[in-house]
N, C-alpha and C positions, 0 to 999 in steps of 0.2 A: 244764332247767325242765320241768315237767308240764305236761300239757295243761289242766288246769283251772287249773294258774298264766296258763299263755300264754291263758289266754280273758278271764279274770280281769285281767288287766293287761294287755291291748287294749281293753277296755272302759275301767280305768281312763284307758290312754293317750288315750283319745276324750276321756273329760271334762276330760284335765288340758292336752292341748293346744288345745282346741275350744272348749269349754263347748257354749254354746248358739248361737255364730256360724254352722254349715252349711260353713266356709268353711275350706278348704287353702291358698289361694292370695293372691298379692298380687293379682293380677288378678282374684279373685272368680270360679275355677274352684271349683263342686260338691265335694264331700265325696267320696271316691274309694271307697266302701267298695265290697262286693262286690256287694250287691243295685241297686247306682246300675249296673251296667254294661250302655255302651249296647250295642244292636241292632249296631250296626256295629262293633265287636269283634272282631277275628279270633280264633277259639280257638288255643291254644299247637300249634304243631307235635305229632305224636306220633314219640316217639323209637324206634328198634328193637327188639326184642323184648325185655325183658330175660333172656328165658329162652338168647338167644346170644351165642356170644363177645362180649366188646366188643371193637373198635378199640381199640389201645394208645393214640389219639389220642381221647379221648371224654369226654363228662362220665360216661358209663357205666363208661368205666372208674377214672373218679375215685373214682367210687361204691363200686366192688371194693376198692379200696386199703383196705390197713391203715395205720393215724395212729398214731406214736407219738412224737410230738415228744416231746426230754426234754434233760438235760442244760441248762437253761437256768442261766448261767454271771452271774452279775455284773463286769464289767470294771471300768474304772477311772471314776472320778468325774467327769461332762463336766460339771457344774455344780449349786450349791446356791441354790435359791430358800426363801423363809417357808415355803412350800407343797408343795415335792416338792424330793426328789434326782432328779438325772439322772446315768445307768449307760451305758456301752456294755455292751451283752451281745451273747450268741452261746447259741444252741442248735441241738438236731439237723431235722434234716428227711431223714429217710429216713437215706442216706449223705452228704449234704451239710452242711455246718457252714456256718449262715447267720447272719449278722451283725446287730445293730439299735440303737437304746435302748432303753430302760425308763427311766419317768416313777414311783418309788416317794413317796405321798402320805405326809405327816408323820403320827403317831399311830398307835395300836396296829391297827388295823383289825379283820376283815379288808374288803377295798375287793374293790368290783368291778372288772373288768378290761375292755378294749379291746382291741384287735388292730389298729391301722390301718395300708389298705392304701395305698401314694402312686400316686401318675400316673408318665406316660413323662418318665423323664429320661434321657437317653444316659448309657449304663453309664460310658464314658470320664469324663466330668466328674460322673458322681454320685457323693455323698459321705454317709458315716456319717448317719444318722436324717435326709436330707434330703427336701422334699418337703410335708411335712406339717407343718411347726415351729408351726406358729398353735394349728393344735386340737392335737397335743402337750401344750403351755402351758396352754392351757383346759382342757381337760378332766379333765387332773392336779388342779388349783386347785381344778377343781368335786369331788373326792375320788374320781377314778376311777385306779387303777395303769395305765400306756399302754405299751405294748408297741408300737415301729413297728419294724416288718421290714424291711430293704433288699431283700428277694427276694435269691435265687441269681443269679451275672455279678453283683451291686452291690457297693461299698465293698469289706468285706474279707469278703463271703461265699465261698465254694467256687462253681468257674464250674461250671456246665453248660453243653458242647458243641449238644447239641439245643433250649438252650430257645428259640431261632425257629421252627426248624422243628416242634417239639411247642404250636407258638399259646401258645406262655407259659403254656400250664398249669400248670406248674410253679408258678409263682408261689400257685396256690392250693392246690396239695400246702403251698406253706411257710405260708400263714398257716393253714392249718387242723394243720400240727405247730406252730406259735406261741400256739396253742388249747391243745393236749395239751402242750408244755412248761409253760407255766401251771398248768394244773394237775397236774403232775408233781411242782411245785417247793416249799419250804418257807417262799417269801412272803406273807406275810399277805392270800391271794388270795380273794375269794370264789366257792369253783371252779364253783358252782353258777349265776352270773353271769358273762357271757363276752361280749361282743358285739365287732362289727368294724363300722369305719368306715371307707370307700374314697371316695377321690377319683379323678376322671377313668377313667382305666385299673382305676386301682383299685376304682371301683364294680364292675365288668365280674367281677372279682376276688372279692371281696362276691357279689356274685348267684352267682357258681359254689360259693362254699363255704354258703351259704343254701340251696340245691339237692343240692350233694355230702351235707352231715352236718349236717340238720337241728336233729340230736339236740346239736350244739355249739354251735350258734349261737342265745344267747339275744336277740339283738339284732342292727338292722343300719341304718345310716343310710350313704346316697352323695353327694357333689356331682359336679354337673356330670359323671354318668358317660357311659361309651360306647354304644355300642349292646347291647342284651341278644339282637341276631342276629349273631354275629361275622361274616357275609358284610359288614356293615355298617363293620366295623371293617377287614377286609382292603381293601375296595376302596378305603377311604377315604387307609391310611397306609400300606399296603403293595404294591397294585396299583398304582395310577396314582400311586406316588413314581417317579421313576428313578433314583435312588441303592439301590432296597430291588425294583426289579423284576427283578432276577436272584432275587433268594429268593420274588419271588410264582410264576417259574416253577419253582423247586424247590416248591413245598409246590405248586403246581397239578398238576407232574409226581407226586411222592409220593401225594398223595390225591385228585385229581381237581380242579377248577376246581368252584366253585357253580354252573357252570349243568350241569356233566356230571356232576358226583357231588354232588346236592342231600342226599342221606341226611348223607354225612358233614357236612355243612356244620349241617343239624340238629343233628346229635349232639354237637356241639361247643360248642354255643349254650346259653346258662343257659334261655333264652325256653323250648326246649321242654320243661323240666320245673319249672315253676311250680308245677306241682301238690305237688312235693313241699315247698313255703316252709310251716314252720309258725307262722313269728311274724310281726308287721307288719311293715313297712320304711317306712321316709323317704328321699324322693325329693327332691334340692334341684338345681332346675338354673334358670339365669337366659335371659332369651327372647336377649342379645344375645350369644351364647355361641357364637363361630366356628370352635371347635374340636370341639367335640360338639355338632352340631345337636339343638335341642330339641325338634324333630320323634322323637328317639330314644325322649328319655324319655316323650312321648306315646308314643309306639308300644309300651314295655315296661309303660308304667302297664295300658294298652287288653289286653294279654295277660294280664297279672297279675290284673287284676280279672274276665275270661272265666275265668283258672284258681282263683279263691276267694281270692288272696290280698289282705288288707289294708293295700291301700298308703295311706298319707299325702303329697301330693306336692305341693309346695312351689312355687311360680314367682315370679321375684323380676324385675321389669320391669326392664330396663336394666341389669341385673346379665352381666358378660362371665364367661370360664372361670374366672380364678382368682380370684373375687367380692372385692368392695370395700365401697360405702359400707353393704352390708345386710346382709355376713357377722357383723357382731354378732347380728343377730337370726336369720339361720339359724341360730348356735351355740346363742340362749336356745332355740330351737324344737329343737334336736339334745339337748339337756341335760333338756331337760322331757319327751323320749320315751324318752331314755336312763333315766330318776330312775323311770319310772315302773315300765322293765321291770324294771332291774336294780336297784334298790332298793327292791323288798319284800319 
């Protein structure tokens, strides 16, 4: 997408999600744009130079990587609705053969596309396109092609060894080749519309590939994600678990602890390069959310808008992690930001 598109259809997306209301919130929070942000802001971290090496462990060196997701495969038929087929598929990521569905809309197209990222399921009990079944369904129906990834270690993708100890990076090496397989492939894709949609974990997932290849991601909406400073995310599910405190002292051994090696902890963190977001995002997180405190998403909104980007950010009262009676209306809100970027 150009930049006079992407100006162009943020402005639209104002009018068409907003009108004349002022208002993001169900609680009646402010408009989030860039020029609203307050005094008390912390600016984004700054990340190490890029003129050196990166750390094999980094968004920096996310950023190096070469994407050429391809090979994306249609498998067999998981189901026929009015409205879409549903596919197992498989395409590449790097060396890895990673596993998902695809959601193909009825009619000649071509449709826009999705990428959505799921939350933490234990690898043991996760299964083929689980995770995300709701907006799958939705957003197929509303005429978008849905591509949901299992990540690497899932279902019947190919394991990686390291992806603990590498922070799950990985996972956003596969949705960003789930990007380039799309448009690799001879589906009625519109390649030039592309967006990703992350819940929990998968927001976390989202902000990394929003930061990593700007230049792919035409679109980006999260619920209820993680922290946008993974120090936030380690001490939370990985430090202070004791079942997972043996690997916080492997990865505090390998790269230092957050309080002795703060650099790496930056570099690893979507927050410290905000700068590079060139489209809007949507933010949806509910205040009674015990799994990803909502203190996060304030704190990623409050950096985002110190680094120029325009966030739209959602608070839905009484609404827990995996949202309930007002997920219909986050989705008309997801669909009315989605319609605006990727269908013009």
């Amino acid at each position: 997408m150009s930049q006079i598109k992407r100006r162009s259809a943020g402005l639209l997306l104002g009018l068409t999600l907003f009108g004349c209301t002022g208002n993001t919130s169900d609680r009646g929070l402010p408009t989030s744009s860039p020029s609203s942000t307050p005094s008390t802001a912390a600016p984004a971290a700054s990340p190490s130079s890029p003129a050196a090496a990166p750390h094999p462990v980094s968004i920096q060196a996310l950023i190096q990587k070469q994407y050429d997701g391809r090979n994306l495969k249609l498998g067999r038929v998981l189901a026929t609705t009015s409205s879409y087929t549903r596919y197992f598929v498989s395409y590449r990521s790097g060396n890895l053969r990673i596993s998902g569905i695809l959601n193909l809309p009825k009619g000649a197209g071509p449709f826009p596309a999705l990428v959505l990222a799921h939350g933490h399921i234990d690898t043991d009990i996760y299964v083929n396109g689980q995770g995300m079944r709701r907006e799958q369904d939705y957003l197929a129906r509303e005429g978008y092609i849905v591509l949901h990834t299992d990540y690497r270690n899932h279902a019947a993708s190919d394991d990686d060894p390291n992806a603990e100890l590498g922070l799950r990076l990985g996972y956003t090496e596969d949705v960003l080749n789930a990007i380039m397989a799309l448009k690799s492939s001879t589906l009625p894709i519109d390649k030039e519309n592309i967006g990703v949609v992350g819940r929990s974990m998968g927001g976390g997932v989202a902000y990394n590939a929003a930061v990593v290849r700007p230049d792919l991601v035409d679109a980006v909406v999260v619920f209820a994600p993680v922290s946008s400073d993974v120090v936030d995310n380690f001490n939370r599910w990985i430090r202070r678990e004791g079942e997972r405190r043996e690997l916080a002292e492997q990865i505090s051994k390998k790269y230092g602890s957050p309080e002795g090696n703060p650099e790496f902890w930056r570099n690893v963190s979507p927050r410290s390069f905000f700068d590079r977001v060139e489209v809007p995002l949507v933010i949806h997180h509910g205040t009674s959310d015990d799994s990803c405190p909502i203190a996060w998403s304030e704190e990623t909104v409050a950096a985002m808008k110190a680094a120029g980007v325009d966030v739209r950010y959602f608070v839905y009262q009484g609404e827990e992690h995996a949202f309930g009676p007002l997920w219909p209306r986050s989705m008309r809100r997801t669909v009315a930001y989605l319609d605006a970027l990727l269908k013009v």
